[in-house]
Every structure is written in structure tokens, then in C-alpha cells.
mmCIF file of the C-alpha atoms, coordinates in Angstrom:
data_MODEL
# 
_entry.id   MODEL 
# 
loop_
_atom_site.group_PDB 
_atom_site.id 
_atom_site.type_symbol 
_atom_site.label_atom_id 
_atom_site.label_alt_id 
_atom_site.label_comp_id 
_atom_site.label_asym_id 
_atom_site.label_entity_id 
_atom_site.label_seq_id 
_atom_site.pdbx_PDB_ins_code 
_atom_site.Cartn_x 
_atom_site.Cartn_y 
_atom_site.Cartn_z 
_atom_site.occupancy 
_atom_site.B_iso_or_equiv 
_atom_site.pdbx_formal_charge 
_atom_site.auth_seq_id 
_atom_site.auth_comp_id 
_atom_site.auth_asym_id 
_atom_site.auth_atom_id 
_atom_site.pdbx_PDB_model_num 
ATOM 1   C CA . UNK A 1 1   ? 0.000  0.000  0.000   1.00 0.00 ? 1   UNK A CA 1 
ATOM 2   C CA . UNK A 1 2   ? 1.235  3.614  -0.700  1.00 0.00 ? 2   UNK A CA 1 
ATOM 3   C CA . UNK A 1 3   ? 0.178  6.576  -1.106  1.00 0.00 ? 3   UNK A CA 1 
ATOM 4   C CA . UNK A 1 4   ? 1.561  9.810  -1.699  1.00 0.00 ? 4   UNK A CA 1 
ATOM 5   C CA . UNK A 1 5   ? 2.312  12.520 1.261   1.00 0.00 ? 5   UNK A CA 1 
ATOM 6   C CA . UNK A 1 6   ? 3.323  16.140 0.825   1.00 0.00 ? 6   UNK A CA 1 
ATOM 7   C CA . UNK A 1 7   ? 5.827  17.106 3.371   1.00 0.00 ? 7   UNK A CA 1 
ATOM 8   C CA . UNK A 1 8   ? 4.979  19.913 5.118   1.00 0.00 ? 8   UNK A CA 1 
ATOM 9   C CA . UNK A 1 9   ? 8.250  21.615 3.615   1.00 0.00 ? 9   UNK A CA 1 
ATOM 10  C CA . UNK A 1 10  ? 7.203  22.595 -0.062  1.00 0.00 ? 10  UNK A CA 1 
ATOM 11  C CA . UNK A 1 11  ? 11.355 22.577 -0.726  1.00 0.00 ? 11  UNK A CA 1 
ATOM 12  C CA . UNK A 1 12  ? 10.939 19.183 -1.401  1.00 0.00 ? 12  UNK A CA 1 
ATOM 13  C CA . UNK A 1 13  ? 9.316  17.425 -4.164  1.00 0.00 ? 13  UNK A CA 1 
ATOM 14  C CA . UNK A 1 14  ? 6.508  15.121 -3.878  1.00 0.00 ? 14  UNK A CA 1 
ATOM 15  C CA . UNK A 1 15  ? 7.373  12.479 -1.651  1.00 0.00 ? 15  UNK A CA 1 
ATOM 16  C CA . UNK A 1 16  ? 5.803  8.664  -2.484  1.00 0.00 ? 16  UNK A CA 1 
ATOM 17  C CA . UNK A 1 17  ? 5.931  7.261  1.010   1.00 0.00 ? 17  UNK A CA 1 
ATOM 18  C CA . UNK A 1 18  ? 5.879  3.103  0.611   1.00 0.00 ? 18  UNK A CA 1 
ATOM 19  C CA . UNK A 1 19  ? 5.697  0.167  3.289   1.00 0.00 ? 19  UNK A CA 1 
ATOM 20  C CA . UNK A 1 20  ? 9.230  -1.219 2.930   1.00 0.00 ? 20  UNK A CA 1 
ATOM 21  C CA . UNK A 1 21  ? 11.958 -1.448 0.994   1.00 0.00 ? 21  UNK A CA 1 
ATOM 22  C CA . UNK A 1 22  ? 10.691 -3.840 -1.069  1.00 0.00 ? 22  UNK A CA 1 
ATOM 23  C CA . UNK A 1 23  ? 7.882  -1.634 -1.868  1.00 0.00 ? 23  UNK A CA 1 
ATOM 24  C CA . UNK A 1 24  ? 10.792 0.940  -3.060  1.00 0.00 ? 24  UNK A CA 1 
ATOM 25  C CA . UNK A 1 25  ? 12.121 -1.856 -5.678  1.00 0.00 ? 25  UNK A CA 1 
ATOM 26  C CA . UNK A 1 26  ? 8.567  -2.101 -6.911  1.00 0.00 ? 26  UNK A CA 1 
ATOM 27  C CA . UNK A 1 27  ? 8.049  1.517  -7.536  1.00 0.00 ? 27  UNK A CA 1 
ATOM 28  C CA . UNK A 1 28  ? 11.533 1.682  -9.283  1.00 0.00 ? 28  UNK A CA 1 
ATOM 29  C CA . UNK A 1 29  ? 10.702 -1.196 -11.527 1.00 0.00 ? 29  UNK A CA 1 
ATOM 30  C CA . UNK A 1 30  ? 7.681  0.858  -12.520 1.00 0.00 ? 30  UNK A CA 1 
ATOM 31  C CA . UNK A 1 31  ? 10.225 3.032  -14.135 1.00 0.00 ? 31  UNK A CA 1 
ATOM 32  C CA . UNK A 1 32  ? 11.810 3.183  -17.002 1.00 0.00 ? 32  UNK A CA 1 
ATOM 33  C CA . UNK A 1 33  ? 15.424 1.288  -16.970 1.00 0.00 ? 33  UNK A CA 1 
ATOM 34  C CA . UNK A 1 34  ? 18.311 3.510  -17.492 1.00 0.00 ? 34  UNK A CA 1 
ATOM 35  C CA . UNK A 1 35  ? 21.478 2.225  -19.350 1.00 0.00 ? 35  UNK A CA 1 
ATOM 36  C CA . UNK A 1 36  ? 23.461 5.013  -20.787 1.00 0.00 ? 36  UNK A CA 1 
ATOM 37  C CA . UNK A 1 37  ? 25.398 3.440  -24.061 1.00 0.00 ? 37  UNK A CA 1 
ATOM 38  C CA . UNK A 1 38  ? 28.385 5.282  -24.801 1.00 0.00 ? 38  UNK A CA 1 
ATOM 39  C CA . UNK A 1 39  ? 29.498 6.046  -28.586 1.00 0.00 ? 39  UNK A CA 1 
ATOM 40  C CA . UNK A 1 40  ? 33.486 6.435  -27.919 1.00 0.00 ? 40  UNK A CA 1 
ATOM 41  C CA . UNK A 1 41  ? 35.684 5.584  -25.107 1.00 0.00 ? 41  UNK A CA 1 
ATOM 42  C CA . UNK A 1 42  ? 35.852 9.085  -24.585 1.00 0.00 ? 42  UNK A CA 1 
ATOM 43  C CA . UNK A 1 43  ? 32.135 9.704  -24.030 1.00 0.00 ? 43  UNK A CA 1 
ATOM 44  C CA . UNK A 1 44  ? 32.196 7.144  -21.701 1.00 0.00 ? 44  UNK A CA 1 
ATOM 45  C CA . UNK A 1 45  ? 35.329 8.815  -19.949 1.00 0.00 ? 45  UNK A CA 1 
ATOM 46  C CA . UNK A 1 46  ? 33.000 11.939 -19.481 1.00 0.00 ? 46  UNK A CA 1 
ATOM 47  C CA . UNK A 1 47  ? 30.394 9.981  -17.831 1.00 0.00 ? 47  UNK A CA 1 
ATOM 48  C CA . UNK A 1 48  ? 32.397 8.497  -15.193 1.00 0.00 ? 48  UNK A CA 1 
ATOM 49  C CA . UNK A 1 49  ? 33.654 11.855 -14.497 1.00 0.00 ? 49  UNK A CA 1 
ATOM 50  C CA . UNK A 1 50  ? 30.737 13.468 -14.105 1.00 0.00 ? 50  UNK A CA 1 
ATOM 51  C CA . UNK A 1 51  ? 29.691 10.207 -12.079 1.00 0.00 ? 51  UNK A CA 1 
ATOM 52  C CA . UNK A 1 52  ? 32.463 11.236 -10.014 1.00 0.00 ? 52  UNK A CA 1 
ATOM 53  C CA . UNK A 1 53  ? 31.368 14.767 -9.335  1.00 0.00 ? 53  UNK A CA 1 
ATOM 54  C CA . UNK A 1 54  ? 28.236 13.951 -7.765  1.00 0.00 ? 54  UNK A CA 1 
ATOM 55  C CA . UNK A 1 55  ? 29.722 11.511 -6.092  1.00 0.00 ? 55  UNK A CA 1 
ATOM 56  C CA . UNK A 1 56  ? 32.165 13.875 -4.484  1.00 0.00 ? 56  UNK A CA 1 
ATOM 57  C CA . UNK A 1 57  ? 29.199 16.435 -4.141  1.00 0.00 ? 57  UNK A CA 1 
ATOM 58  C CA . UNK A 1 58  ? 27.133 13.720 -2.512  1.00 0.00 ? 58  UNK A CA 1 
ATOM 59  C CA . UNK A 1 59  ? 29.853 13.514 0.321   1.00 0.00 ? 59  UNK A CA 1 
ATOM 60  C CA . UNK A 1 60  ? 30.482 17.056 0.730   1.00 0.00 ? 60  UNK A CA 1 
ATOM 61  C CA . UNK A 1 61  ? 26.816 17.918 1.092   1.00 0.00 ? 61  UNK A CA 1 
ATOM 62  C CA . UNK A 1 62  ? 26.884 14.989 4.103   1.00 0.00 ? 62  UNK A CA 1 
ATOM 63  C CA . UNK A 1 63  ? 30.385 15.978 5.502   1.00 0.00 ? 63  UNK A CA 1 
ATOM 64  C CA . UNK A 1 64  ? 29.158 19.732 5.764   1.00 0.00 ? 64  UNK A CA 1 
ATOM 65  C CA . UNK A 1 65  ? 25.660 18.816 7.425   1.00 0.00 ? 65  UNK A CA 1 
ATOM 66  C CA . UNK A 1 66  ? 27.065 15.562 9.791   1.00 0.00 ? 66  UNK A CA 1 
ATOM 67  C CA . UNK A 1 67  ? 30.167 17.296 10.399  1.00 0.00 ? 67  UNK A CA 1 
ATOM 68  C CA . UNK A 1 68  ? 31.623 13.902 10.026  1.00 0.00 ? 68  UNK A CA 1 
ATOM 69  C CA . UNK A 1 69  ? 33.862 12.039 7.246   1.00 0.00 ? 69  UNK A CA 1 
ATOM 70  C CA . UNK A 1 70  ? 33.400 9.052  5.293   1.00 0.00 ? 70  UNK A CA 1 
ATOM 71  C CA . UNK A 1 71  ? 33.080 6.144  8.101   1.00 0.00 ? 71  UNK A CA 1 
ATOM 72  C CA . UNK A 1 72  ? 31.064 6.136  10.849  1.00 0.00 ? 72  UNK A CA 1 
ATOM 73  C CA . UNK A 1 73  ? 28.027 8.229  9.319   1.00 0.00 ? 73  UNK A CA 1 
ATOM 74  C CA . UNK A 1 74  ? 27.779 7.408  6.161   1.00 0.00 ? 74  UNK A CA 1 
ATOM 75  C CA . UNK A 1 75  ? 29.798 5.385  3.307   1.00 0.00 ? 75  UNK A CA 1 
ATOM 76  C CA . UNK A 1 76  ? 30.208 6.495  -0.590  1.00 0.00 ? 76  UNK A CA 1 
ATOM 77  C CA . UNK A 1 77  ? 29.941 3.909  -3.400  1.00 0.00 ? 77  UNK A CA 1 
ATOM 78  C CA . UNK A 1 78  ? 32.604 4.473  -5.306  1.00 0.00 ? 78  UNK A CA 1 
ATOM 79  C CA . UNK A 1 79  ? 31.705 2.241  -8.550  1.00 0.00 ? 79  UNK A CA 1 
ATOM 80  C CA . UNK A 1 80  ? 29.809 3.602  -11.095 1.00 0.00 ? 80  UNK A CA 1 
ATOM 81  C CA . UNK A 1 81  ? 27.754 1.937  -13.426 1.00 0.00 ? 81  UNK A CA 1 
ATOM 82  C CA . UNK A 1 82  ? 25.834 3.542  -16.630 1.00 0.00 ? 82  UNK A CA 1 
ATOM 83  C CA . UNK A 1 83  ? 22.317 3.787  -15.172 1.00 0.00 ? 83  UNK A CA 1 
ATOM 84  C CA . UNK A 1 84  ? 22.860 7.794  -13.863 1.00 0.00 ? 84  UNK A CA 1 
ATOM 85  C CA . UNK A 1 85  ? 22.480 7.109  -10.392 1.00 0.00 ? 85  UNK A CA 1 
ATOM 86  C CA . UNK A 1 86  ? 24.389 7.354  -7.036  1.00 0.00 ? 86  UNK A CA 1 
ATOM 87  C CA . UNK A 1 87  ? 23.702 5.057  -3.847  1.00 0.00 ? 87  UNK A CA 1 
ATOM 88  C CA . UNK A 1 88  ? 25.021 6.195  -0.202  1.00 0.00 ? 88  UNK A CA 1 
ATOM 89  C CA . UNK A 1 89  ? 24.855 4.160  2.630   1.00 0.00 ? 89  UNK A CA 1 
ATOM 90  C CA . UNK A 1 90  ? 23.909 6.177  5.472   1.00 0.00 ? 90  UNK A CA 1 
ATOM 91  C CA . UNK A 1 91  ? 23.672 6.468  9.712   1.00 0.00 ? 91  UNK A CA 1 
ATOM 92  C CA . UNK A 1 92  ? 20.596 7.530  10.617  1.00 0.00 ? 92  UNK A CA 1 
ATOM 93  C CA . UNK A 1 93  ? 21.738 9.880  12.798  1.00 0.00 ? 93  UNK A CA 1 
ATOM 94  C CA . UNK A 1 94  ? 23.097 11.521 9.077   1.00 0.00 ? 94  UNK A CA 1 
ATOM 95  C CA . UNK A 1 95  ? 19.804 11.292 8.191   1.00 0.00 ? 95  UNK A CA 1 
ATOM 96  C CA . UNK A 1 96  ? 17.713 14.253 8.138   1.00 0.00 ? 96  UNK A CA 1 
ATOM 97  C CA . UNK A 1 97  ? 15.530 16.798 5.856   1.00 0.00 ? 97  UNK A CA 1 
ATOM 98  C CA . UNK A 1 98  ? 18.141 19.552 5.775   1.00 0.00 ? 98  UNK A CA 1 
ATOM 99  C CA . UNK A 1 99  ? 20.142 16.402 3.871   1.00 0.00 ? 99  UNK A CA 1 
ATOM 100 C CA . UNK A 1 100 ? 16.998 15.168 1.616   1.00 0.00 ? 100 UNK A CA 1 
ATOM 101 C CA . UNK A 1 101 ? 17.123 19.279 0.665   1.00 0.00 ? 101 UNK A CA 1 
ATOM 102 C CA . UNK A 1 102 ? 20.718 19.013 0.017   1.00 0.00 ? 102 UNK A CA 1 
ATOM 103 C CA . UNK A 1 103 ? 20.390 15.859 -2.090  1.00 0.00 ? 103 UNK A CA 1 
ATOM 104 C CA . UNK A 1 104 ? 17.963 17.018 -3.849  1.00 0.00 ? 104 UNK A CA 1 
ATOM 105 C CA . UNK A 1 105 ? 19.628 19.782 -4.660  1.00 0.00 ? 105 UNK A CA 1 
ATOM 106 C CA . UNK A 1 106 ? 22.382 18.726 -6.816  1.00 0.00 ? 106 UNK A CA 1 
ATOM 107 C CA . UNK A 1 107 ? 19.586 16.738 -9.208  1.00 0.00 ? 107 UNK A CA 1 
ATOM 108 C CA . UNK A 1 108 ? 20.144 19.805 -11.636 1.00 0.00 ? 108 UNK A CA 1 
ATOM 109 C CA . UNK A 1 109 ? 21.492 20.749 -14.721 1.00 0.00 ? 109 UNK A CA 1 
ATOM 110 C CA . UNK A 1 110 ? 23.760 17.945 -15.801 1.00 0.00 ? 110 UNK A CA 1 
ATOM 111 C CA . UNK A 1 111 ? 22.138 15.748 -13.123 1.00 0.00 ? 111 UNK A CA 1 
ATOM 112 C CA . UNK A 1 112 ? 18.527 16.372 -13.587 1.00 0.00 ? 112 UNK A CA 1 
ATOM 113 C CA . UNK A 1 113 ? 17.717 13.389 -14.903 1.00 0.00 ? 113 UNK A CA 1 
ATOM 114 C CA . UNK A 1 114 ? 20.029 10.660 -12.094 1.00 0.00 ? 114 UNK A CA 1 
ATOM 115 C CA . UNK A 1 115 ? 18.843 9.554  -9.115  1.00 0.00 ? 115 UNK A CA 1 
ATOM 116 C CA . UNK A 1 116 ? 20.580 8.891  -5.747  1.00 0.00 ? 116 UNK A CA 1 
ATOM 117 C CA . UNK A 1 117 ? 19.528 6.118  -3.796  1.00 0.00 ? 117 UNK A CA 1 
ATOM 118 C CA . UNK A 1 118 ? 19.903 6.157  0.184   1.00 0.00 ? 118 UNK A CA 1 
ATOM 119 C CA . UNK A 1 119 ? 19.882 3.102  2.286   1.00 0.00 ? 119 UNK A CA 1 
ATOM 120 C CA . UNK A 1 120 ? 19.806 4.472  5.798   1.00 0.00 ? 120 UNK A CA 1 
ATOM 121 C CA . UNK A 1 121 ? 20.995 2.148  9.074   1.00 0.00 ? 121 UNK A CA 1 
ATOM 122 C CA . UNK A 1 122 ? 19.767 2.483  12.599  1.00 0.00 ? 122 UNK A CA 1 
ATOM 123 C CA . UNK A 1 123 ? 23.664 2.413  13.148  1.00 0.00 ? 123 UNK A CA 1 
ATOM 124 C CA . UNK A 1 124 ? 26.674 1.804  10.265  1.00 0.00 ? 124 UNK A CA 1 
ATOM 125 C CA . UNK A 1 125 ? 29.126 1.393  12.566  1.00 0.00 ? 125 UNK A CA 1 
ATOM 126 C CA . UNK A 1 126 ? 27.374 -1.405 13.995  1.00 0.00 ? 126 UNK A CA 1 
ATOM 127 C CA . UNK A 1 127 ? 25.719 -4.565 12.553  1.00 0.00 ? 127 UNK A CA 1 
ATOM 128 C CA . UNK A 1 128 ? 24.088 -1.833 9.827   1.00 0.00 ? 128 UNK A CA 1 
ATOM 129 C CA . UNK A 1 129 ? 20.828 -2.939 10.852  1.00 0.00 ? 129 UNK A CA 1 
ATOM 130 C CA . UNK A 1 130 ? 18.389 -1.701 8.206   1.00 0.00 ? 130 UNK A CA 1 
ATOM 131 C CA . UNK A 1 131 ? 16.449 1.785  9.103   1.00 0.00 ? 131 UNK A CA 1 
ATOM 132 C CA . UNK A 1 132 ? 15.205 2.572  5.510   1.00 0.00 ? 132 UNK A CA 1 
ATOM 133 C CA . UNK A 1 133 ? 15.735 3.306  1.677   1.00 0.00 ? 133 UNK A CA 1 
ATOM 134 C CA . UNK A 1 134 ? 14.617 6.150  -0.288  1.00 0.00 ? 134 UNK A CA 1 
ATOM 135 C CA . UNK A 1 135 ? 15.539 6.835  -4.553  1.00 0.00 ? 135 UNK A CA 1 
ATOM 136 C CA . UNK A 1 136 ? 16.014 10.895 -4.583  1.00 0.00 ? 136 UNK A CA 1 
ATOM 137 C CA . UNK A 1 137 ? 14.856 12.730 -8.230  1.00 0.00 ? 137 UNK A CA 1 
ATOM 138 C CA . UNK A 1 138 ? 14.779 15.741 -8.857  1.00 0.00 ? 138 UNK A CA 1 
ATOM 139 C CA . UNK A 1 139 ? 11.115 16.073 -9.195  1.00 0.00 ? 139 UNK A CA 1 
ATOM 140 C CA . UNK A 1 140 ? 10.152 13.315 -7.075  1.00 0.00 ? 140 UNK A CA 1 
ATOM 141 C CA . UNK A 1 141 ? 10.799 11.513 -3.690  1.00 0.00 ? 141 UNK A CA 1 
ATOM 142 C CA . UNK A 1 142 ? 10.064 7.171  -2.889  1.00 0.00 ? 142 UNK A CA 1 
ATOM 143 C CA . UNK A 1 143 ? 10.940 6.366  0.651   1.00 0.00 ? 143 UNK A CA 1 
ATOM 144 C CA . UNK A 1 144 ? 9.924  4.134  3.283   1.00 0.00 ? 144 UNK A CA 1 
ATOM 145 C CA . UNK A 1 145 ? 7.745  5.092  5.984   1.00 0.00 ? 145 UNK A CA 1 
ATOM 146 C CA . UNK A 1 146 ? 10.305 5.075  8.358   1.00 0.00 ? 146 UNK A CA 1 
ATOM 147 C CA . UNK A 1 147 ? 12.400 7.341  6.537   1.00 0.00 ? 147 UNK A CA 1 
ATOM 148 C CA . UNK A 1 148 ? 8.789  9.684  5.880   1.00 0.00 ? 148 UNK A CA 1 
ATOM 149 C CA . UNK A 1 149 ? 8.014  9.493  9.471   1.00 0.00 ? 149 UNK A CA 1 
ATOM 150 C CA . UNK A 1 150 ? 11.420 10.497 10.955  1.00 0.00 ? 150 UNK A CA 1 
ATOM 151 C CA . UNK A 1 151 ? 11.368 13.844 8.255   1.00 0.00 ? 151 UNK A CA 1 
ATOM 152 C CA . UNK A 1 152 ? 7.942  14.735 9.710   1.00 0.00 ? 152 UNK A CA 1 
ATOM 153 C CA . UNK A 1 153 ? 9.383  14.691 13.011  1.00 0.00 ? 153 UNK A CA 1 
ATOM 154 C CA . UNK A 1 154 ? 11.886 17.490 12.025  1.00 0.00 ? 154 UNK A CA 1 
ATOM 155 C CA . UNK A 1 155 ? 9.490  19.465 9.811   1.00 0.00 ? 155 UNK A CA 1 
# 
């Protein structure tokens, strides 16, 4: 069952708050697939740099609002693949709306059209016992209810 939930911050976009993470994968599957096909070696070059970029933006944005670096909080994927997305592992004490806005965020220009995907961990540093996923667009939000529910709290 879902069912979509404005926040009560109109920053963000339209959030599609599901039961689990499974629920997630279904919503995603809904979509489109992404495979980017490259035309030179150099094309493709370009694409993991600019896979790079958000990557490095992705961890700024969390350094600057965790005050943390890569380890305890939160851990980058560094390997790209040709589907215009990012995935972050996070804390959930990383986890907040000032971050979704953040995230969010960088989904422009060149990035408009990637997503990042967060899977969120009552704790990383220990057993990363599952708290919640959510796929960040630029025009759209899915996340698990846990993930909805602890953004209400701060809103």
C-alpha cells in the first residue's frame, strides 16, 4: 500500500511514502530502466567523471551537514555503473531533511535526470541494521515510511 504525502516543507518534491523497501524496488521497476550506451571511449570517460562529481558532491553535502567524514556516518559507493544514479549508505543519525534538501539539490542541470539512492541504518558502525531506503529525483521523492516518518518529526 502507498500513497503519496506532501511534506509539510514545499522545498521538497513530492514524496511517495511506501511500506518497505521492497515496496521501493517495486516503484523503481515501474520506471523506465536507465542504461546510458556510450558512442566512444571518450564519451564514456565523461560519464564516469561526471559520475564522479556527484559523487564527491554527494559527500560534501553529508560531511558539511554531519560534520563527520566518510566512516562512521555514512559510506560512498565508489563504482559507477551507466544507469545515472548514485547510492550512499547512510547512519541515521546523518539522516535528516536539511540532507533530503541538500540531495535534492544537486539533481540539476547535468544531473537532472540521475537519481541517488539512500539506504539508511539504525547504526553503520554497527551490525548496519536496516532503518530505511529512499531513490532521490529531482522532481520526485520514494521512501519508506520510516524514513517519511522520521522527516515529519523534524518538519
Amino acid at each position: 500500500m502507498s500513497n503519496v504525502r506532501p511534506m509539510s516543507v514545499s522545498t521538497l518534491p513530492p514524496c511517495l511514502v511506501v511500506a518497505s523497501a521492497t515496496h521501493v524496488e517495486l516503484e523503481l521497476l515501474k520506471l523506465p530502466p536507465v542504461e546510458v550506451e556510450f558512442d566512444s571511449p571518450a564519451e564514456e570517460q565523461r560519464y564516469e567523471e561526471a559520475d564522479n562529481r556527484l559523487a564527491v558532491k554527494i559527500q560534501e553535502a553529508i560531511v558539511a551537514l554531519s560534520g563527520e567524514a566518510e566512516g562512521e556516518l555514512f559510506h560512498t559507493n565508489w563504482d559507477w555503473f551507466p544507469s545515472k544514479s548514485r547510492s550512499v549508505e547512510l547512519d541515521v543519525q546523518a539522516f535528516s531533511l536539511a540532507l533530503v534538501r541538500q540531495l535534492v539539490s544537486l539533481l540539476t542541470a547535468e544531473y537532472a535526470d540521475w537519481r541517488i539512492h539512500l539506504n539508511v541504518y539504525r547504526s553503520l558502525a554497527q551490525h548496519a541494521q536496516d532503518f530505511g531506503v529512499a531513490c532521490l529525483f529531482a522532481h520526485r521523492i520514494i521512501l519508506e515510511r520510516s524514513l517519511h516518518e522520521k522527516l515529519s518529526t523534524e518538519a
